[in-house]
C-alpha positions in Angstrom: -17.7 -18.5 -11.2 -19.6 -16.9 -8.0 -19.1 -19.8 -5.6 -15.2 -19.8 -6.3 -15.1 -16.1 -6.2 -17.0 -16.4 -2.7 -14.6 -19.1 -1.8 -11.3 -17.2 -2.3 -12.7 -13.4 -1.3 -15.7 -14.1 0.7 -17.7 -10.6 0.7 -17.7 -7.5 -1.8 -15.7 -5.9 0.4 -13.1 -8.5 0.6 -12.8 -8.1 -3.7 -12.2 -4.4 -3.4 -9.5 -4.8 -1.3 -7.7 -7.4 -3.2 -8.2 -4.8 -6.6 -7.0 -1.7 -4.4 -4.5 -4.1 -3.4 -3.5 -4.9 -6.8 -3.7 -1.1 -7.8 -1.6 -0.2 -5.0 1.3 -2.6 -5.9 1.2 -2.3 -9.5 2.1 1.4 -8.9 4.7 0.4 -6.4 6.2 -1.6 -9.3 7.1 1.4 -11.4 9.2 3.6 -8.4 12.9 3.1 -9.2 14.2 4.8 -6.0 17.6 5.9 -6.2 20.2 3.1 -4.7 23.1 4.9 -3.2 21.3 7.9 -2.9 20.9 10.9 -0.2 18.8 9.3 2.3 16.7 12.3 2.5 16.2 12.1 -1.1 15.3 8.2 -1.1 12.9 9.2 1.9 11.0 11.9 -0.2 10.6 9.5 -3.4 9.4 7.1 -1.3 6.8 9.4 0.4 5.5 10.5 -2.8 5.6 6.8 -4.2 3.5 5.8 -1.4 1.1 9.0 -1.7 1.3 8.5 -5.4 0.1 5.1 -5.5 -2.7 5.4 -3.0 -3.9 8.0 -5.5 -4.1 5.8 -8.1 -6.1 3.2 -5.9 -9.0 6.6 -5.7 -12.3 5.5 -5.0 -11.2 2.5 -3.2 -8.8 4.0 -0.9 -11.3 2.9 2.0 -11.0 -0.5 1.0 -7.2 -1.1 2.1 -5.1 -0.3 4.4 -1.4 0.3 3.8 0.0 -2.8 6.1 -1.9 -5.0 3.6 0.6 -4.2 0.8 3.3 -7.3 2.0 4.1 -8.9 -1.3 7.5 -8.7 -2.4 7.0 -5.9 -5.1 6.0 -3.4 -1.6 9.3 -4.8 -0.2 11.9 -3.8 -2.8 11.5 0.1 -2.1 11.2 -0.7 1.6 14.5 -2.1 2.1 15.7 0.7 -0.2 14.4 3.2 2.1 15.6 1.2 5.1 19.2 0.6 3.4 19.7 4.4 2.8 18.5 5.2 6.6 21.0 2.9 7.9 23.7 4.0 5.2 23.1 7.8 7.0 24.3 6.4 10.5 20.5 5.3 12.0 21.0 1.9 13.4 18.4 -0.8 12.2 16.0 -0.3 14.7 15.7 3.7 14.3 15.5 2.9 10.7 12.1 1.0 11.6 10.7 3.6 13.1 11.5 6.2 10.9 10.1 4.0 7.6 7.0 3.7 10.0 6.7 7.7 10.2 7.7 8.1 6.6 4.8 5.5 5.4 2.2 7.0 7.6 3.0 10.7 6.7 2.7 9.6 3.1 -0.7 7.5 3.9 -2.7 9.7 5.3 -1.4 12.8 2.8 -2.5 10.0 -0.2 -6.0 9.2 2.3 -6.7 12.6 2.6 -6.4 13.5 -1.0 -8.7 10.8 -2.1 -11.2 12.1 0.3 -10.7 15.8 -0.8 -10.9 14.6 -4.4 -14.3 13.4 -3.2 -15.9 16.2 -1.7 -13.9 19.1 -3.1 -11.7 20.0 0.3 -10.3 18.4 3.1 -12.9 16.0 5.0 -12.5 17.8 8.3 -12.7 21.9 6.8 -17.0 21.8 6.6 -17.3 20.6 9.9 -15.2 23.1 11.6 -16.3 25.6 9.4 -19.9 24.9 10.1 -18.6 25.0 14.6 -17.3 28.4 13.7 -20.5 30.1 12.2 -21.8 29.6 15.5 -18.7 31.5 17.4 -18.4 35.1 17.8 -16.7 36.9 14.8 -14.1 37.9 17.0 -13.3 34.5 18.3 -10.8 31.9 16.7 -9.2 34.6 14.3 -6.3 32.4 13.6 -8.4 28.9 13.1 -10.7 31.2 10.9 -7.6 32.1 8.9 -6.3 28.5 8.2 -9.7 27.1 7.4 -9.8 30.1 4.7 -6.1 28.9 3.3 -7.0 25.4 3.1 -8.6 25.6 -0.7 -5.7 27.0 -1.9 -4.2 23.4 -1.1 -6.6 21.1 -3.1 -5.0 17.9 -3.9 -2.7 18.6 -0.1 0.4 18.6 -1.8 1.4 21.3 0.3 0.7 19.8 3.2 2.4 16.6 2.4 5.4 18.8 1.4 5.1 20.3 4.9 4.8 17.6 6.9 7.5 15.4 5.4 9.9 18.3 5.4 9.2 18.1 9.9 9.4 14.5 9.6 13.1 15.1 7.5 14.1 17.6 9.6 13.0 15.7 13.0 15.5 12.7 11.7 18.4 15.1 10.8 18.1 16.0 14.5 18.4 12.8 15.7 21.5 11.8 13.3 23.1 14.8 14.7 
């Protein structure tokens, strides 16, 4: 019925949330992270969980955001995650924060997939491709040379791969 669908959701955009929503945690629902695991590991299966599932939601990616996932099915690997942190030696609050960098590394890797899935390449490569026809040839050599790189990287695994590899490697420093 319209009016009790208007009642509970309100606007279109309200109903693509809740299905992105729904998408999003039904994904979540399959990852079996491992339990007594290396935390690094744990941390890398739940990047690409994260990644994984916002993949899944595609199309309506812009419809939700990840703090929206709080049912208890988004929880499970969280405390996983958070268990294996503190197992390491990070004391609960470090643990926090390095969930918080973990999620976000693998939300906007899974973000700006969808997007590049979209338009064929990463949403910011035409624009500054476009700024640097109107440079000199000679100027920017080395942007010029990573805007050329960056279709080799389609879906941005390798960038997720890169970037949760600093974040990895920024926590081993701080446990040491």
């Amino acid at each position: 019925d319209p009016k009790a669908l208007n009642y509970h959701v309100g606007d279109r955009e309200g109903l693509r949330g809740l299905v992105a929503l729904d998408v999003f945690e039904s994904e979540l629902r399959r990852v079996e992270l491992p339990a007594d695991g290396d935390w690094r590991v744990v941390a890398r299966s739940f990047a690409g969980a994260i990644r994984d599932a916002y993949l899944k939601v595609g199309v309506l990616a812009a419809s939700f955001h990840l703090p929206a996932a709080t049912g208890l099915t988004a929880l499970a690997p969280v405390e996983t995650l958070l268990q294996a942190l503190v197992d390491a030696g990070f004391d609960a609050v470090q643990a926090g924060r390095a969930l918080t960098q973990i999620s976000d590394t693998a939300y906007t890797a899974g973000r700006a997939a969808v997007l590049a899935a979209q338009s064929g390449v990463h949403p910011n490569v035409p624009e500054i491709a476009d700024a640097l026809e109107h440079a000199a040839d000679k100027d920017f050599s080395i942007l010029r040379q990573v805007i050329e790189s960056t279709g080799t990287d389609q879906d941005g695994a390798e960038q997720f791969e890169f970037s949760l590899a600093v974040v990895i490697a920024g926590l081993e420093q701080m446990l040491a």
